[in-house]
N, C-alpha and C positions, 0 to 999 in steps of 0.2 A: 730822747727817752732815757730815764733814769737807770744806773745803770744796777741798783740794787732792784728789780723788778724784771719779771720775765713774762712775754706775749704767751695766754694758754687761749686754748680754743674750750666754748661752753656750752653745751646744748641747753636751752634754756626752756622751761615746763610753762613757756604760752604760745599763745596762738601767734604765725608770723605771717609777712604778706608771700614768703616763700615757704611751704611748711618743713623740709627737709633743709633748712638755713643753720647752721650754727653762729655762735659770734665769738669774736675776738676780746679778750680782755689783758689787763696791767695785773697783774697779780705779785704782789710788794712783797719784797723776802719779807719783812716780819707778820707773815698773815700763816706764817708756818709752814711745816711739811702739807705737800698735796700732791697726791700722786691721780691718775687716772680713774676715774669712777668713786672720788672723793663727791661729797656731798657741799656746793657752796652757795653762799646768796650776793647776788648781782645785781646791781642798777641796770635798772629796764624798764625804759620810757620817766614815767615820774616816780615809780614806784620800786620796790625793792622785788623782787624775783626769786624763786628758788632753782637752779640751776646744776648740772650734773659733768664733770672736768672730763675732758674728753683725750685722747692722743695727740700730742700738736703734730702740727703739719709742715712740712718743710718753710722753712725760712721765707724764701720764694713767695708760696702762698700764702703767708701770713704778712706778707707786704703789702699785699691788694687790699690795703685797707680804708677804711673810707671815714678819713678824719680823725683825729685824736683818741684816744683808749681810753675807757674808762677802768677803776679798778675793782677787783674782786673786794667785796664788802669783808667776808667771814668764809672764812675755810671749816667747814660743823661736822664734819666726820672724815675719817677714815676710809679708804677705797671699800665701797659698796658692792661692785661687780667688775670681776676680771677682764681683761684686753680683750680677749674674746668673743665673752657676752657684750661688750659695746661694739663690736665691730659689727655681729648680728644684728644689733640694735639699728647701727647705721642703714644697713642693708636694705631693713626691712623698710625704714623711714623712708629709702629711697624709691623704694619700689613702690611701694602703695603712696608715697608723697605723702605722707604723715609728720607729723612734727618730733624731732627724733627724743627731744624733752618728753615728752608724751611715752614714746616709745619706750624709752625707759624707766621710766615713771611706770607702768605695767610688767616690768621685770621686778619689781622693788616691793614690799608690802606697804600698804595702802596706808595712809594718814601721817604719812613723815611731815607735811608741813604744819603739820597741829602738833607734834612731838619737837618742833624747835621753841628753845628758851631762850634766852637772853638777860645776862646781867650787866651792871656796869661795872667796870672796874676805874676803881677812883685816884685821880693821878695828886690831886690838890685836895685834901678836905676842908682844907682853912675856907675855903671859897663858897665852901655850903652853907645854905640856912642849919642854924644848930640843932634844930630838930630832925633834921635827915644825917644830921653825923652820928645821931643815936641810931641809925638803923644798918650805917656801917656793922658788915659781917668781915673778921677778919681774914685774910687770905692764909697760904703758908708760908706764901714768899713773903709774906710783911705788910705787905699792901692791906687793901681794903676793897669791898664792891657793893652794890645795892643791887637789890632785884627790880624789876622791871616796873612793880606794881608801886613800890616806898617809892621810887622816885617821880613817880606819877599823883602820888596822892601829898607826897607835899612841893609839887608844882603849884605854878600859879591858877585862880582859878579860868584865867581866860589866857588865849596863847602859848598852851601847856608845851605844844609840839614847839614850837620856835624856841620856847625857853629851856629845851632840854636840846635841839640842835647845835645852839649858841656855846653851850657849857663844854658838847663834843666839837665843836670848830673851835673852840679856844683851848682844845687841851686837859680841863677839867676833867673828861670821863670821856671813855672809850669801850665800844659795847664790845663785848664777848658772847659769842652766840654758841650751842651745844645744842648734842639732839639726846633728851633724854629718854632712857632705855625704855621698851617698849610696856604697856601695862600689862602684864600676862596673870592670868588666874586660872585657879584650878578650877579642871572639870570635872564632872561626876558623872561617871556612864553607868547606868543602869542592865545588868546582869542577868538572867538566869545559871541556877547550876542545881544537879540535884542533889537532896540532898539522904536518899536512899532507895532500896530498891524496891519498898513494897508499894502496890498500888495505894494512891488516895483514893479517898473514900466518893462516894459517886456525887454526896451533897459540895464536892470542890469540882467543878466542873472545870475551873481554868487551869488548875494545879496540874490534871490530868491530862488536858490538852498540851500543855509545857512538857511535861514528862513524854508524851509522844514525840513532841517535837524535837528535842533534844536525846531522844535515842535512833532516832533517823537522822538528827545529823550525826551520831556519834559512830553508824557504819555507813 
């Protein structure tokens, strides 16, 4: 095992053949800070997984493991929920046998895995078609990245996924994943108040009912 990479345990948001299961992963120093109840995404089965960082486990226990480690994809937020509230988490997965992903996954507000992005950050430009080096946005460390969408659109038209696999196994581009902040809008709550003391007139029959009602709640 390499020795820049540390075993984390992950609860992972699918279905398992044990449901209170967690797994083991490689998690690479430069994948960044990640503490406990960080937000990360995991290789799981053939596909990528969203995933919640859990307390490790003694040493011991994180030996029983069963074949080679995979490693943590992207580290995409900052600790989400305290020590505490995962350890509730755990509890409850355990008891009802519930999948502890899940379980925490209903601690959190709903729609995080539609609020992740993803860009590339580009290691080689020289290696691009020169039409995607126009859509180069610049970083502030110097660098450069494309968004998810430019480098899909001047992919090829057949084998799009393999030819953007290739360019990240060779070095080229490296995806950076973020959770962008949530969409919040204003609301508008509708009021009564009044707006003096003398009775309305009898042809406003709602006005008058309000004004009852808001002077019984008012003693």
């Amino acid at each position: 095992m390499a020795t820049d990479a540390r075993i984390v345990r992950v609860a992972v948001d699918a279905l398992a053949d044990h449901p209170e299961r967690t797994f083991s992963y490689r998690l690479p120093q430069d994948a960044g800070p990640a503490e406990p109840g960080s937000l990360v995404l995991v290789p799981y089965g053939r596909r990528t997984a969203l995933g919640y960082l859990l307390p490790t486990l003694h040493q011991a226990e994180d030996g029983a493991l069963d074949g080679p480690l995979r490693d943590v994809e992207a580290v995409v937020s900052a600790p989400m929920l305290t020590p505490d509230l995962l350890a509730i988490a755990e509890e409850i997965a355990a008891y009802y046998r519930a999948p502890v992903g899940t379980t925490i996954a209903a601690m959190l507000p709903p729609g995080l895995e539609s609020r992740l992005d993803r860009r590339w950050v580009v290691a080689a430009a020289d290696t691009l078609p020169p039409a995607l080096r126009g859509e180069l946005v610049p970083d502030p460390d110097g660098g450069g990245s494309l968004s998810d969408t430019a480098l899909r659109r001047h992919s090829p038209a057949r084998g799009a996924t393999a030819w953007i696999e290739r360019l990240r196994r060779s070095g080229v581009i490296a995806a950076r994943w973020t959770l962008r902040p949530p969409d919040v809008r204003e609301q508008f709550v509708r009021t009564l108040r009044r707006t003096g003391t003398g009775e309305p007139p009898k042809r406003a029959p709602v006005q008058r009912a309000a004004g009852s009602a808001t002077a019984s709640l008012t003693w």
